[in-house]
C-alpha positions in Angstrom: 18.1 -0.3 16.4 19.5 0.8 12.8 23.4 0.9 13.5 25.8 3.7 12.2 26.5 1.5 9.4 22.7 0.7 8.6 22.0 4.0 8.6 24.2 4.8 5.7 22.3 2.1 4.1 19.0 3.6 4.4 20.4 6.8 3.3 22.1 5.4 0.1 18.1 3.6 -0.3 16.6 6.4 0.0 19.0 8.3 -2.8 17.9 5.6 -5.0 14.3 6.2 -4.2 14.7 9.6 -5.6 16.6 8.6 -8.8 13.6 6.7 -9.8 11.1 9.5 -9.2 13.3 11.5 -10.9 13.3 9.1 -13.5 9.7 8.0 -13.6 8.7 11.5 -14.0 10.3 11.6 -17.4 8.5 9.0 -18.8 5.4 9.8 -20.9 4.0 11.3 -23.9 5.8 14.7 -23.1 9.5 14.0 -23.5 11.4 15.4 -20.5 15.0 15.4 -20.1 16.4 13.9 -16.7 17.8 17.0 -15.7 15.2 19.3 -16.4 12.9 16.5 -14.8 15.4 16.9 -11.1 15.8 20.6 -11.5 11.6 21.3 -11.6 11.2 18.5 -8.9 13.7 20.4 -6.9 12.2 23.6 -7.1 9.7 22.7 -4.8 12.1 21.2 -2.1 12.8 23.4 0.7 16.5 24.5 1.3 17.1 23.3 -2.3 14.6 25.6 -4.5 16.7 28.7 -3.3 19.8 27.4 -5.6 17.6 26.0 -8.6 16.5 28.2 -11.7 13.2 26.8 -13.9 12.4 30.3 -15.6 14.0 29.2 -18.8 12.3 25.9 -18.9 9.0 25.4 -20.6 5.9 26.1 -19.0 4.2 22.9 -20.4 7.1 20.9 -19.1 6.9 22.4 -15.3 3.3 21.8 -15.3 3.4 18.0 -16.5 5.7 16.8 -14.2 4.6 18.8 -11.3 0.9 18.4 -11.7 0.3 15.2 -13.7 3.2 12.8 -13.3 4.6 13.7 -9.5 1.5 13.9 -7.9 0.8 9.7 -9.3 3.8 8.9 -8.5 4.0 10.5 -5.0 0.8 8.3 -4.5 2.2 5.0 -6.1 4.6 5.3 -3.4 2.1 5.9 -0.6 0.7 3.1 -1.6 3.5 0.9 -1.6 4.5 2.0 2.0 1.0 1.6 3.6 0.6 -1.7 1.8 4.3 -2.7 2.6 4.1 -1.8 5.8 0.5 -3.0 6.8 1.6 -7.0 5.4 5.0 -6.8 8.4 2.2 -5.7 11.0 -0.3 -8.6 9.9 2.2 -11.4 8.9 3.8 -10.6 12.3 0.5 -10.3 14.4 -0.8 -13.8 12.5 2.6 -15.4 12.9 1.5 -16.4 9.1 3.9 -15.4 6.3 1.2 -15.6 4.0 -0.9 -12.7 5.5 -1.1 -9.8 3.7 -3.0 -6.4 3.9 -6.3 -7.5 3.1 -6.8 -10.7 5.2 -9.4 -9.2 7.4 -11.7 -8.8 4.0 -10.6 -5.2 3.4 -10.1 -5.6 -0.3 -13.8 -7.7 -0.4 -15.3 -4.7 1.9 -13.3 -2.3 -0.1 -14.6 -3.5 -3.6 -18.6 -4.0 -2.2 -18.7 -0.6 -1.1 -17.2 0.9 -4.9 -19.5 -1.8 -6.5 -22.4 -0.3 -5.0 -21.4 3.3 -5.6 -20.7 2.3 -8.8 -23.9 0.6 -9.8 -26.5 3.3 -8.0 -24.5 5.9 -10.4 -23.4 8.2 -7.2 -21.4 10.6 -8.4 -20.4 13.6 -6.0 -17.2 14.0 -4.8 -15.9 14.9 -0.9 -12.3 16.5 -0.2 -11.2 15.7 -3.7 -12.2 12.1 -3.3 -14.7 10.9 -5.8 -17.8 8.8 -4.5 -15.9 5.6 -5.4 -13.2 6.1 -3.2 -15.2 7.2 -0.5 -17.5 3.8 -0.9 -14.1 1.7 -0.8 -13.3 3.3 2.6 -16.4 2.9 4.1 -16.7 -0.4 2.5 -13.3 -1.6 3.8 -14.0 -0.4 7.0 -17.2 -2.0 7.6 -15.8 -5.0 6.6 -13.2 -5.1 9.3 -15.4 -3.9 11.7 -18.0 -6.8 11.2 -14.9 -9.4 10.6 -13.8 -7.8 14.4 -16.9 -8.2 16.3 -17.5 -12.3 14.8 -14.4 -12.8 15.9 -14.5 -11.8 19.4 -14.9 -13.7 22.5 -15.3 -12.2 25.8 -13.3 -9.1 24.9 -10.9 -11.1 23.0 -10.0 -11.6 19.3 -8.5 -15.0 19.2 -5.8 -14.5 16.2 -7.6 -17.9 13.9 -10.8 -17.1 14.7 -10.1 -13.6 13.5 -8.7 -14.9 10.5 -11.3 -17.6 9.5 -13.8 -14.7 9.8 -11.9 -12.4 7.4 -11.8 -15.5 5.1 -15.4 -16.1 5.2 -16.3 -12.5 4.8 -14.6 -12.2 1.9 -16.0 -15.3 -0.1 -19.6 -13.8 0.6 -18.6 -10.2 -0.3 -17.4 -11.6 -3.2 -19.9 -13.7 -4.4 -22.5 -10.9 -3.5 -19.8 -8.7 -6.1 -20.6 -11.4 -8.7 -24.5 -10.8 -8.0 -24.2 -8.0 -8.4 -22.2 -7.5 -11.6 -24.5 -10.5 -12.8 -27.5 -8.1 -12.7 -25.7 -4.8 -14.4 -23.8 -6.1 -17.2 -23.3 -2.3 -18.1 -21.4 -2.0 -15.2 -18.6 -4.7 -15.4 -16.1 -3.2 -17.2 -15.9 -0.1 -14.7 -16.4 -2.5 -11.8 -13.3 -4.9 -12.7 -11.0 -2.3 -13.7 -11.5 -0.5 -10.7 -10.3 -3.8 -8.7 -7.9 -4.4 -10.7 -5.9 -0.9 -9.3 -4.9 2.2 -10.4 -3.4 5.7 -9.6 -4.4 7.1 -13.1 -6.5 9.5 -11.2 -3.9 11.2 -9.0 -3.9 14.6 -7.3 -2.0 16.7 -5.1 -5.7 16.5 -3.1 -5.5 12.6 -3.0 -2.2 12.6 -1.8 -2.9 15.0 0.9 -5.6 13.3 1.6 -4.1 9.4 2.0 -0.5 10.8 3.4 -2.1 11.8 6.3 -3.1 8.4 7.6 -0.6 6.7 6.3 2.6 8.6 8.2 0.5 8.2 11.0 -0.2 4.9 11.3 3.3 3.9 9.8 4.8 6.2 13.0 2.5 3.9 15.3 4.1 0.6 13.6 7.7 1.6 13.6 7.0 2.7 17.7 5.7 -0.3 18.8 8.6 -2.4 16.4 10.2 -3.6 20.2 6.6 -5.3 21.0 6.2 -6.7 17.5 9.6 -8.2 18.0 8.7 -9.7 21.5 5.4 -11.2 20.3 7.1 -13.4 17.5 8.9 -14.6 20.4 5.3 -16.1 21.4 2.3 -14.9 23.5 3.3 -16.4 27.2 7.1 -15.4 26.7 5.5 -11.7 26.0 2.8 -11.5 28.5 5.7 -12.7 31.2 7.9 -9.6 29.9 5.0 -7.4 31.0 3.4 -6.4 27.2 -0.4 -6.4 27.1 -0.7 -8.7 24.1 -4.1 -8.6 23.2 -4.2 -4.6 23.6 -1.0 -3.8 20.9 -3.2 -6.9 18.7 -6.4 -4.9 18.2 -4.5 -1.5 18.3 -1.9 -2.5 15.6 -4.1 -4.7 13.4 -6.6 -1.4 13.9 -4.3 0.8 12.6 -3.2 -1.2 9.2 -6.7 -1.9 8.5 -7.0 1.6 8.2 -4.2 2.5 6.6 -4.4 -0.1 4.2 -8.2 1.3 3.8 -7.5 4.8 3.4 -4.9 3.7 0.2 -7.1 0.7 -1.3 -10.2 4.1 -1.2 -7.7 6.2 -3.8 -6.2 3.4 -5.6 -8.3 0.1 -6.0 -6.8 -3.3 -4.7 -3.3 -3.6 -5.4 -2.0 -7.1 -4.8 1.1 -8.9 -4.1 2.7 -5.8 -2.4 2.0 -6.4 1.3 2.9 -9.9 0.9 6.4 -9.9 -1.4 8.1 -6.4 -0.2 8.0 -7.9 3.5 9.3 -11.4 2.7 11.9 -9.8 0.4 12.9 -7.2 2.8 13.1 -9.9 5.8 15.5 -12.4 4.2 17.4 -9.4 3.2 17.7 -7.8 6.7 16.2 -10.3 9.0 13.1 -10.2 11.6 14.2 -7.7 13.0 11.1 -5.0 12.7 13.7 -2.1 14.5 15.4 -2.7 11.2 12.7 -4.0 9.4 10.5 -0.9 8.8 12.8 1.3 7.6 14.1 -1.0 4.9 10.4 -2.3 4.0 8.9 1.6 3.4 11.5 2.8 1.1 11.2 -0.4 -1.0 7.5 -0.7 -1.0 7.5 3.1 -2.3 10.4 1.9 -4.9 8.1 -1.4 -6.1 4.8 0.8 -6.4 6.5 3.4 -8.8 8.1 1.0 -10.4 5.2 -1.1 -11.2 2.7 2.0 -12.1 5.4 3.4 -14.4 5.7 -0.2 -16.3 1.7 0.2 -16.0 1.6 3.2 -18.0 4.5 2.7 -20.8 4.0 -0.8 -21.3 1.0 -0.9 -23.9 1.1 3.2 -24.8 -1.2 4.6 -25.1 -3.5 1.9 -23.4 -2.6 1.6 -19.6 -2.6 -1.3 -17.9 -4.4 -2.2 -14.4 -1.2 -1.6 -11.6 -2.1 -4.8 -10.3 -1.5 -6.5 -13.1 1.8 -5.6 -13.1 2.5 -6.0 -9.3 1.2 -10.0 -9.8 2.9 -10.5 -13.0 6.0 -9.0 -11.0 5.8 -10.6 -7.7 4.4 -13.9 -8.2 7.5 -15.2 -10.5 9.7 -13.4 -7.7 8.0 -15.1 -4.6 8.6 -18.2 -5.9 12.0 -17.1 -7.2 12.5 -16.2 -3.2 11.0 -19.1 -1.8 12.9 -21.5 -4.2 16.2 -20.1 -3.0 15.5 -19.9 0.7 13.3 -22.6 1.3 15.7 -24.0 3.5 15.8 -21.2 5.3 12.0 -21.3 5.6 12.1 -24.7 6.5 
């Protein structure tokens, strides 16, 4: 549990958290001072707007930040969480620090199912989401679905089998990707820059959309952080302190393929962040997951805006893929991290 101490921590983390959307939502085109940027932003918190006055500021200015820049960065940071916290559920559930959010071929599944949108020209949107996205999630889902049923064996999901079948998935969903870009040349370009990531696209509908399942299944992680903890411990040790292994397994591994579906459908596939914020976060604050959780959403959040604002300055007024930058970004820190505690590791 977070002590009195940790909890000051976290509060501190998340001060910082809103210093850089304050920040990122100055950056652009439009220059925006920092303090008109926090006093628009404000405006629109509750118990806060009462003591803030905009009706001098520009009308242009109010609606840039609050209907262009804040609604992308609200979603780069639901993105980062869901993808943050989905790679502590899966690293934990494979006992492998190299899983990561799309190990069960949800990034394959997710990028078959825009492909296809994408090549048959399907164009209507649902709730605000365009076809694509909507492809991606059924795509993604699919995917996990078929990856679940190979991989079970008289009502169980044996964790390697699981993963080999996520594995294989993906190489054929991939190849069958390559097919298919192979036989629509036209199509490529829209194709790979889709999966490379972005949250160009933004809205206040999006994010309404993807918070939903997010905060929910992020509540379901951070409840069931004692049984995560146990389970580390190994399957016998936890099955003799009375937890139903193989019941939290498909539940919680359930719930962050959905998650991590619900943001790959609005933002393409984003990697590196469900892998690097855990690992960093864990040597920081240990295995912990009680402590764990908190620490990994508010930096997964920080990372995503980070990255998407270095996305969209970076090359102005060309924007770059987000997953660009999260690679170029965490690969060189992985092995930074793995360098310096590989003794740890060891």
């Amino acid at each position: 549990m977070i002590t009195k101490n940790n909890g000051k921590i976290i509060g501190l983390y998340t001060v910082i958290l809103f210093v850089i959307i304050i920040f990122a939502s100055t950056i652009g085109v439009a220059d925006i001072r920092f303090n008109d940027a926090l006093k628009i932003i404000s405006s629109r918190i509750p118990f806060i707007k009462q003591f803030v006055n905009i009706e001098q500021m520009k009308t242009s200015s109010i609606l840039i930040v609050l209907n262009i820049r804040l609604p992308r960065i609200i979603l780069a940071g639901i993105v980062g969480i869901a993808l943050a916290t989905s790679g502590v559920v899966f690293q934990a559930i494979f006992k492998n620090p190299m899983a990561d959010p799309y190990i069960l071929g949800i990034s394959s599944g997710a990028a078959f199912g825009a492909t296809l949108v994408i090549i048959f020209g399907i164009s209507f949107s649902f709730l605000g989401l365009s076809m694509i996205s909507i492809g991606a999630f059924l795509g993604a889902m699919g995917t996990t679905f078929l990856v679940y049923n190979i991989a079970r064996l008289n009502n169980r999901t044996p964790v390697i089998t699981l993963l080999l079948s996520g594995i294989a998935i993906s190489f054929f969903l991939s190849a069958f990707i390559n097919l298919l870009m192979t036989m629509n040349n036209d199509q490529v370009e829209k194709i790979v820059f889709w999966t490379m990531g972005s949250v160009s696209s933004a809205s206040w509908k999006s994010v309404a959309i993807s918070i939903i399942p997010v905060v929910s299944g992020v509540s379901i992680f951070v409840f069931f952080s004692k049984e995560l903890n146990v389970i580390l411990m190994g399957e016998e040790t936890a099955q003799n302190l009375g937890i139903d292994v193989e019941t939290i397994r498909k539940l919680l591994l359930g719930v962050a393929s959905i998650v991590s579906a619900a943001v790959v459908a609005v933002s393409g596939i984003i990697g590196f962040v469900g892998l690097i914020v855990p690992h960093a976060m864990r040597m920081i604050v240990g295995p912990d997951h009680k402590r764990l959780f908190p620490y990994t959403i508010i930096s997964g959040a920080i990372f995503m805006i980070i990255a998407d604002t270095i996305s969209r300055i970076a090359l102005n007024p060309t924007e770059i893929p987000i997953g660009v930058i999260t690679s170029l970004i965490g690969a060189p820190y992985f092995i930074f991290l793995l360098v310096k505690n590989k003794k740890i590791l060891s």
